[in-house]
LUMTORRO-226180 format. One record per residue (C-alpha): residue number from 1; residue in one letter; x, y, z. Coordinates in steps of 0.02 Angstrom, whole numbers, padded with zeros to 5 digits. Example, Ala and Ser with C-alpha at 12.3 -4.5 7.8 and 13.67 -1.06 7.14 Angstrom:
! LUMTORRO-226180
+-----+-----+--------+--------+--------+
:   n : res :     c1 :     c2 :     c3 :
+-----+-----+--------+--------+--------+
:   1 :   A :  00615 : -00225 :  00390 :
:   2 :   S :  00684 : -00053 :  00357 :
+-----+-----+--------+--------+--------+
//
This chain:
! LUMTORRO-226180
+-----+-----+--------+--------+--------+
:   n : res :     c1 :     c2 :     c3 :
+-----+-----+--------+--------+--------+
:   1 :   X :  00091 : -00806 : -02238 :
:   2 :   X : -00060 : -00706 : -02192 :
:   3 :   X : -00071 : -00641 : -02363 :
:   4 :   X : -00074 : -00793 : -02449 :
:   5 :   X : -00202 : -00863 : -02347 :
:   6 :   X : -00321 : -00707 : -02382 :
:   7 :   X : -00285 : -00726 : -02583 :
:   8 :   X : -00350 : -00891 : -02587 :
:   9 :   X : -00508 : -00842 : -02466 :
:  10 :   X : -00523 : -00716 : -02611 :
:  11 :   X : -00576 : -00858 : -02718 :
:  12 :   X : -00700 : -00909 : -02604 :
:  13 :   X : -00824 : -00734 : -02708 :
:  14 :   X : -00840 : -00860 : -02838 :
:  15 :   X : -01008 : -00908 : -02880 :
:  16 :   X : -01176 : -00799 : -02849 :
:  17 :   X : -01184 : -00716 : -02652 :
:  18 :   X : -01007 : -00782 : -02646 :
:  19 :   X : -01049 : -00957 : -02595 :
:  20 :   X : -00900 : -01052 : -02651 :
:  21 :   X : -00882 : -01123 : -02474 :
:  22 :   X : -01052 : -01177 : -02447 :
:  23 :   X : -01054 : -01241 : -02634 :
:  24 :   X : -00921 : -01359 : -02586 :
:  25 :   X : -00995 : -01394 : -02415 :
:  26 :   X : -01160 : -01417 : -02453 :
:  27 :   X : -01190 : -01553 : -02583 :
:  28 :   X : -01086 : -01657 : -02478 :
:  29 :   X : -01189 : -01641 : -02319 :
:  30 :   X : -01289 : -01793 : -02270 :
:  31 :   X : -01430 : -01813 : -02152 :
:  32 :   X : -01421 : -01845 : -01984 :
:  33 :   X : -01438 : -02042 : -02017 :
:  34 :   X : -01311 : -02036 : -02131 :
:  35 :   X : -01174 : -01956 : -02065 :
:  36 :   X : -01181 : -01980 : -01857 :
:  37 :   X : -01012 : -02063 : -01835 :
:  38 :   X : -01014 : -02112 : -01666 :
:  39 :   X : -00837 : -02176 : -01584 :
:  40 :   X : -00869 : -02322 : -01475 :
:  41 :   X : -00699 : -02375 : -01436 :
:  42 :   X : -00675 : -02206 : -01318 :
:  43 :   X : -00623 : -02259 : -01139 :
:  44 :   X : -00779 : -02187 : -01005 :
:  45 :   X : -00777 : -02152 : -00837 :
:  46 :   X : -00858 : -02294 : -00755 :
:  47 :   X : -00834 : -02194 : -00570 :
:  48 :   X : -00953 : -02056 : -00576 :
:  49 :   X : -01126 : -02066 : -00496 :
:  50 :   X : -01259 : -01949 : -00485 :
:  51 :   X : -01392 : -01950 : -00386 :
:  52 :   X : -01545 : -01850 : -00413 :
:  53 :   X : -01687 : -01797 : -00281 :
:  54 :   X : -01854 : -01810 : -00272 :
:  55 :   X : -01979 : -01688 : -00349 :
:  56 :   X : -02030 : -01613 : -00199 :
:  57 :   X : -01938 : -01580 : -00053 :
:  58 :   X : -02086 : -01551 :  00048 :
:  59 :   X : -02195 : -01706 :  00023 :
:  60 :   X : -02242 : -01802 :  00165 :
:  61 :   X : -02148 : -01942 :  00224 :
:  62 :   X : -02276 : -02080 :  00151 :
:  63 :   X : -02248 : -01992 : -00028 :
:  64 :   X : -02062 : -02016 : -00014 :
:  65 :   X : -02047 : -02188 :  00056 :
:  66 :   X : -02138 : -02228 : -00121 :
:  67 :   X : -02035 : -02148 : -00207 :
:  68 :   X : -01896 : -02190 : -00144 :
:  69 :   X : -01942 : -02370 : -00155 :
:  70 :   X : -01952 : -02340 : -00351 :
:  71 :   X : -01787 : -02284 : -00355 :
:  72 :   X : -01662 : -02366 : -00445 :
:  73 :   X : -01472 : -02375 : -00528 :
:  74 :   X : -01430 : -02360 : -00694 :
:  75 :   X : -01268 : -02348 : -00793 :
:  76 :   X : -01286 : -02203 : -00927 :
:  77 :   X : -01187 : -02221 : -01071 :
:  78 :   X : -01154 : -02053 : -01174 :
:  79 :   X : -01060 : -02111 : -01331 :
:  80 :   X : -00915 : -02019 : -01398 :
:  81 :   X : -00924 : -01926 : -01557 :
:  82 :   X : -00793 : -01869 : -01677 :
:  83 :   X : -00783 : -01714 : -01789 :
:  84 :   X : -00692 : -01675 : -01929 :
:  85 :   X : -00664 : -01495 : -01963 :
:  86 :   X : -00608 : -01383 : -02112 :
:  87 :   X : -00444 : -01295 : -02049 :
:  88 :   X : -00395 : -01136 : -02181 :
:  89 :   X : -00271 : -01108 : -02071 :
:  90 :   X : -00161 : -01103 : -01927 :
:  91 :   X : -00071 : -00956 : -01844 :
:  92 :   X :  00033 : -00908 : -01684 :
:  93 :   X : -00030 : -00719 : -01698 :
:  94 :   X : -00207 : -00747 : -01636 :
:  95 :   X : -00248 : -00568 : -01737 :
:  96 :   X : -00204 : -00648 : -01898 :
:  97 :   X : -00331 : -00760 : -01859 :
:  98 :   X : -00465 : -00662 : -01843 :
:  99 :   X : -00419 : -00566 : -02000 :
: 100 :   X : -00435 : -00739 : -02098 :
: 101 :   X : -00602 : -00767 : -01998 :
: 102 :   X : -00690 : -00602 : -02017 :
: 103 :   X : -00625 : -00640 : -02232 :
: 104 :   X : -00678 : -00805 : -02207 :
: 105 :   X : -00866 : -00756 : -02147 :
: 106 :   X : -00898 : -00625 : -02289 :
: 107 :   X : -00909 : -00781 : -02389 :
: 108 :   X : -01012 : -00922 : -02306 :
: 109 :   X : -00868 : -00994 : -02189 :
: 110 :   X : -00890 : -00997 : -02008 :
: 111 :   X : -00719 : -00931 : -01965 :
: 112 :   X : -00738 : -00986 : -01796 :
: 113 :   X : -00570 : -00959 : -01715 :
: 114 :   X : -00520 : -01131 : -01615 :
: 115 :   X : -00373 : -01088 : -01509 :
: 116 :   X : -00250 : -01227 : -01435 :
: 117 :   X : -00088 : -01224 : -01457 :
: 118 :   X : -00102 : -01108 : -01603 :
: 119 :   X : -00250 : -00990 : -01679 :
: 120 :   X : -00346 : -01116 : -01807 :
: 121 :   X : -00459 : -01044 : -01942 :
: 122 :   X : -00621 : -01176 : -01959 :
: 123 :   X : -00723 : -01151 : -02112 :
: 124 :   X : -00833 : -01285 : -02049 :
: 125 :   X : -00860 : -01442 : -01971 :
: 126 :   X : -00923 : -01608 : -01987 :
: 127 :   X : -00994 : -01789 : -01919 :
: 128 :   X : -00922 : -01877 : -02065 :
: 129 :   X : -00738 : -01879 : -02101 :
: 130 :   X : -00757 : -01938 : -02286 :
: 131 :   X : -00862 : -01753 : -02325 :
: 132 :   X : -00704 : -01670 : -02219 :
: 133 :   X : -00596 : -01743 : -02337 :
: 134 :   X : -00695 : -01713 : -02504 :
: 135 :   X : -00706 : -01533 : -02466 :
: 136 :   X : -00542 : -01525 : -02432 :
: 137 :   X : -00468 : -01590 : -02589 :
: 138 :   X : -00619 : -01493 : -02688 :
: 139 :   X : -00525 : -01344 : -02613 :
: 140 :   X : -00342 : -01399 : -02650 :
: 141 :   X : -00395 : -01446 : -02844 :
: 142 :   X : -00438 : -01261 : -02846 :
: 143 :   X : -00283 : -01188 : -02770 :
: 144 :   X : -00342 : -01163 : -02605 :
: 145 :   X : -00235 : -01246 : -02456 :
: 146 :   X : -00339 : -01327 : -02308 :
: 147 :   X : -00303 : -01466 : -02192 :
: 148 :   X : -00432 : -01570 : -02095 :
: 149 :   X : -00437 : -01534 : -01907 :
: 150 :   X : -00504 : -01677 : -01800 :
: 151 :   X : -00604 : -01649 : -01642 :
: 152 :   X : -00628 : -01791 : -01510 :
: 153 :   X : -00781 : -01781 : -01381 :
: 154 :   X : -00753 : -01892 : -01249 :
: 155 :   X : -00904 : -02024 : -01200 :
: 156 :   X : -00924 : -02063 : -01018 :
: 157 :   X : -01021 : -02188 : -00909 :
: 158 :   X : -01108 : -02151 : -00761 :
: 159 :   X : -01222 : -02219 : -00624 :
: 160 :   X : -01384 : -02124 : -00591 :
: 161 :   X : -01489 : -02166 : -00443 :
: 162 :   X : -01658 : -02092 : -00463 :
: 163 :   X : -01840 : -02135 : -00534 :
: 164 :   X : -01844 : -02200 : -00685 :
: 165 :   X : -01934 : -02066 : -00761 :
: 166 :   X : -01778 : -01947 : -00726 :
: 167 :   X : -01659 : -02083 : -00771 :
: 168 :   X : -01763 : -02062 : -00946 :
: 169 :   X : -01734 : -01887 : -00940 :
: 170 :   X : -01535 : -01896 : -00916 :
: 171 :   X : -01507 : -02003 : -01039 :
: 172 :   X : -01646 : -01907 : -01166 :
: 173 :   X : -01562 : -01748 : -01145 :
: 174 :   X : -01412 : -01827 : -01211 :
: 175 :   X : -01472 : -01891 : -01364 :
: 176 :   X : -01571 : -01739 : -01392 :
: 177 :   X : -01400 : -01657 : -01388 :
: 178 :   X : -01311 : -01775 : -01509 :
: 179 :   X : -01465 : -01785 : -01620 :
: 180 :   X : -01440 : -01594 : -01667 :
: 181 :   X : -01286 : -01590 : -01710 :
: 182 :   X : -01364 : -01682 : -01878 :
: 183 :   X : -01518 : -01582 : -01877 :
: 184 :   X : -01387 : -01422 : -01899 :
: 185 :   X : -01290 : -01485 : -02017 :
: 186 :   X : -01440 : -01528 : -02112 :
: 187 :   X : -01520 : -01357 : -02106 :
: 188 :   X : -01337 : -01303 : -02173 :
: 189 :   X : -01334 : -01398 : -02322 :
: 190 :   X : -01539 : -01368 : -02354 :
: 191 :   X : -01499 : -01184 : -02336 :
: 192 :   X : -01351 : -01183 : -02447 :
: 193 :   X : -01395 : -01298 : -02570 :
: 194 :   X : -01571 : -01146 : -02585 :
: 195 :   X : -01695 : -01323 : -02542 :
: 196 :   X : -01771 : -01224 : -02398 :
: 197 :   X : -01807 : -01038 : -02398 :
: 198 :   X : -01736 : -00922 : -02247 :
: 199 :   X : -01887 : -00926 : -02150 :
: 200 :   X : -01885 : -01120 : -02161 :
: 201 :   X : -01732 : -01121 : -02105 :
: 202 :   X : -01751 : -00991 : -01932 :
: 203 :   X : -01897 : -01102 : -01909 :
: 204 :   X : -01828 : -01250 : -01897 :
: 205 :   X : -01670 : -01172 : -01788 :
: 206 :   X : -01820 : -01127 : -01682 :
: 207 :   X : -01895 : -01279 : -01653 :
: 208 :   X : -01703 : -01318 : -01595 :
: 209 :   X : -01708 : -01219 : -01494 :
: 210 :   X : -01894 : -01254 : -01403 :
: 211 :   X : -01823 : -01429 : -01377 :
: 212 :   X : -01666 : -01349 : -01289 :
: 213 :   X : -01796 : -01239 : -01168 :
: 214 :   X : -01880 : -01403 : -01126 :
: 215 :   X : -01724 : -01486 : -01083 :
: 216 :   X : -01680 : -01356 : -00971 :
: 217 :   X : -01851 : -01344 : -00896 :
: 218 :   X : -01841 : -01535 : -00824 :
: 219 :   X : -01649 : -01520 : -00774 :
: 220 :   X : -01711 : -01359 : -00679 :
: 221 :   X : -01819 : -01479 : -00582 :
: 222 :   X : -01713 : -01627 : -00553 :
: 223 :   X : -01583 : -01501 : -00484 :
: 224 :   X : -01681 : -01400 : -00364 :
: 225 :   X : -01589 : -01492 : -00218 :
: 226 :   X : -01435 : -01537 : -00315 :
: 227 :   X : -01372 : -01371 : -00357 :
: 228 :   X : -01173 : -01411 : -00318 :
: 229 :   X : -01188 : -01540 : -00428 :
: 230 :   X : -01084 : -01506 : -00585 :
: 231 :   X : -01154 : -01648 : -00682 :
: 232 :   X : -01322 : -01576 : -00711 :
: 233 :   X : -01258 : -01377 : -00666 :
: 234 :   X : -01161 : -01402 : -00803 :
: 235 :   X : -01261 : -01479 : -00929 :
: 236 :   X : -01377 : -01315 : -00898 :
: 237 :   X : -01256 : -01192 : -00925 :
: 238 :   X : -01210 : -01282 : -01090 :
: 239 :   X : -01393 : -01288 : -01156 :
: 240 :   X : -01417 : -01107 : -01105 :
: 241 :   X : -01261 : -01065 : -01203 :
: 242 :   X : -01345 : -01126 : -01351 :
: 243 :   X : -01508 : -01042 : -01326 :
: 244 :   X : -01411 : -00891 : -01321 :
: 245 :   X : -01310 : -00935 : -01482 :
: 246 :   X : -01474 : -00983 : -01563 :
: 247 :   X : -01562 : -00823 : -01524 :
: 248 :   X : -01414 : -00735 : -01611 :
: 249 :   X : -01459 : -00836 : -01777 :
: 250 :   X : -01639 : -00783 : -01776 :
: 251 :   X : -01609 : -00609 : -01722 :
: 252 :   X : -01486 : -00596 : -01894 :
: 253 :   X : -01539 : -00501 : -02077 :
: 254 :   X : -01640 : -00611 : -02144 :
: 255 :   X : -01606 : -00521 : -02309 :
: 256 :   X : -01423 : -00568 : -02304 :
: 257 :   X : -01413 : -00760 : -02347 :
: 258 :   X : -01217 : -00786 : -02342 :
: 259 :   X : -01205 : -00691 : -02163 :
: 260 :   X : -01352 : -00799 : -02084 :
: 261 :   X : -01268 : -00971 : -02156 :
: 262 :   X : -01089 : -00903 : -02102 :
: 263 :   X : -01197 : -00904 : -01924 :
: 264 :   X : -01260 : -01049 : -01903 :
: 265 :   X : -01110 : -01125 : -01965 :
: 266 :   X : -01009 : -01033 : -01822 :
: 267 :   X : -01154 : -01081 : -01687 :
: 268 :   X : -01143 : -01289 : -01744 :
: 269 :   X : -00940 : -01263 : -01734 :
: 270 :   X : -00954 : -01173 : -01558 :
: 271 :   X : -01078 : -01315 : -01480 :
: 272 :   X : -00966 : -01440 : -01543 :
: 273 :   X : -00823 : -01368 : -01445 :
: 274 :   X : -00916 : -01311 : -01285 :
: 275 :   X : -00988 : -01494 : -01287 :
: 276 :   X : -00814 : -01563 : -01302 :
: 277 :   X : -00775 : -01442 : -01156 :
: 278 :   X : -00903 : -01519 : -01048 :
: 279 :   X : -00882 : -01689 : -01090 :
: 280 :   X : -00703 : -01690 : -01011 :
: 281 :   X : -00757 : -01573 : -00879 :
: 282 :   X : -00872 : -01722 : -00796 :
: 283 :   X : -00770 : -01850 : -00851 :
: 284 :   X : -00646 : -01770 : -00731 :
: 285 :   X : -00785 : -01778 : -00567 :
+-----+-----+--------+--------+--------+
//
């Protein structure tokens, strides 16, 4: 089985810089507007309630009667989100996997290795189902076998008692999050599709990533007292995550076009799923 997977990967050198994945992939990207597919029949959790502190710990007791009389409830409504992924295939040996993979990235893929009841091969992923499925039969019509893989993120619903400034801030960081899963895809297809140079592209992954330090910065202040509480702890661990996975991209060969797209394709598949892990982690609290 392994073998035939690898001779149709082979096909993926077609093409200049052996970019017969992205060449598929790319054209059918759509900006962020166009392709946020946002499931709003997902069940929430309408039990969970966070409540965040003040500031300052140490203000006087005049300073936190005020703000404490501009405190108020909210429900927060994080929508759920879909993805459709490009599956090359799906194994029971988790080392036949990560042969496909390591093919799969000499030529543009991610081959990110997404492990749940079996060892799946993603090529890439994406907001839109209908660009799933394109590539897909693109790929059959040429020989090469691929199935779509779906990927749910759970939405949840949540009552935050706080300023409203922070209540702004929750619910900002949120869409900030969802918002980039476009801008990535975006800089995939720009990159691939040679409308933006290298250095256009690390630039804009850094500007990404700026946003994601400032996120962090003002949960690192609404949690100084809250630090139990996994809500917030772990929306911080998953932003830092990406800063890490970010730095990775820009610390690449620039020189080396297919490994730096193969990159940042593995970094959007890897937040997806590490989002999706977090989602049902606080849906859980």
């Amino acid at each position: 089985m392994i073998f035939l997977i690898l001779g149709g990967i082979y096909l993926f050198t077609a093409g200049t810089m052996g970019k017969y994945i992205s060449n598929f992939i790319a054209p059918i990207l759509k900006s962020k507007q166009e392709t946020a597919q946002l499931d709003q029949n997902e069940p929430y959790d309408e039990d969970m309630e966070l409540t965040l502190p003040g500031t300052n710990e140490q203000d006087d007791n005049q300073d936190n009667k005020e703000e404490n009389a501009s405190k108020a409830t909210e429900t927060v409504k994080v929508q759920a989100m879909n993805f459709f992924g490009i599956q090359m295939g799906a194994f029971n040996s988790k080392e036949n996997a990560q042969t496909v993979g390591e093919q799969l990235k000499t030529k543009g893929g991610a081959g990110y290795i997404l492990d749940d009841q079996y060892s799946r091969v993603i090529a890439m992923m994406f907001l839109n189902e209908n660009d799933a499925a394109t590539v897909i039969q693109q790929l059959k019509n040429n020989s090469i076998e691929a199935q779509m893989y779906e990927l749910k993120c759970p939405g949840v619903e949540m009552e935050i008692t706080a300023t409203s400034q922070k209540i702004e801030g929750i619910k900002s960081t949120f869409s900030l999050i969802q918002e980039k899963f476009g801008d990535i895809e975006t800089i995939i297809r720009d990159l691939d599709n040679d409308k933006i140079t290298m250095e256009i592209a690390i630039n804009r992954i850094s500007q990404i990533k700026n946003e994601i330090v400032d996120k962090i910065e003002l949960l690192n202040q609404y949690s100084a007292t809250q630090e139990g509480n996994k809500v917030l702890s772990g929306l911080k661990s998953f932003l830092s995550n990406q800063i890490n996975n970010l730095d990775q991209i820009m610390q690449g060969n620039m020189s080396d076009k297919v490994a730096i797209s193969s990159k940042i394709k593995y970094t959007y598949i890897d937040m997806i799923v590490k989002y999706k892990e977090y989602m049902e982690q606080i849906t859980k609290i």
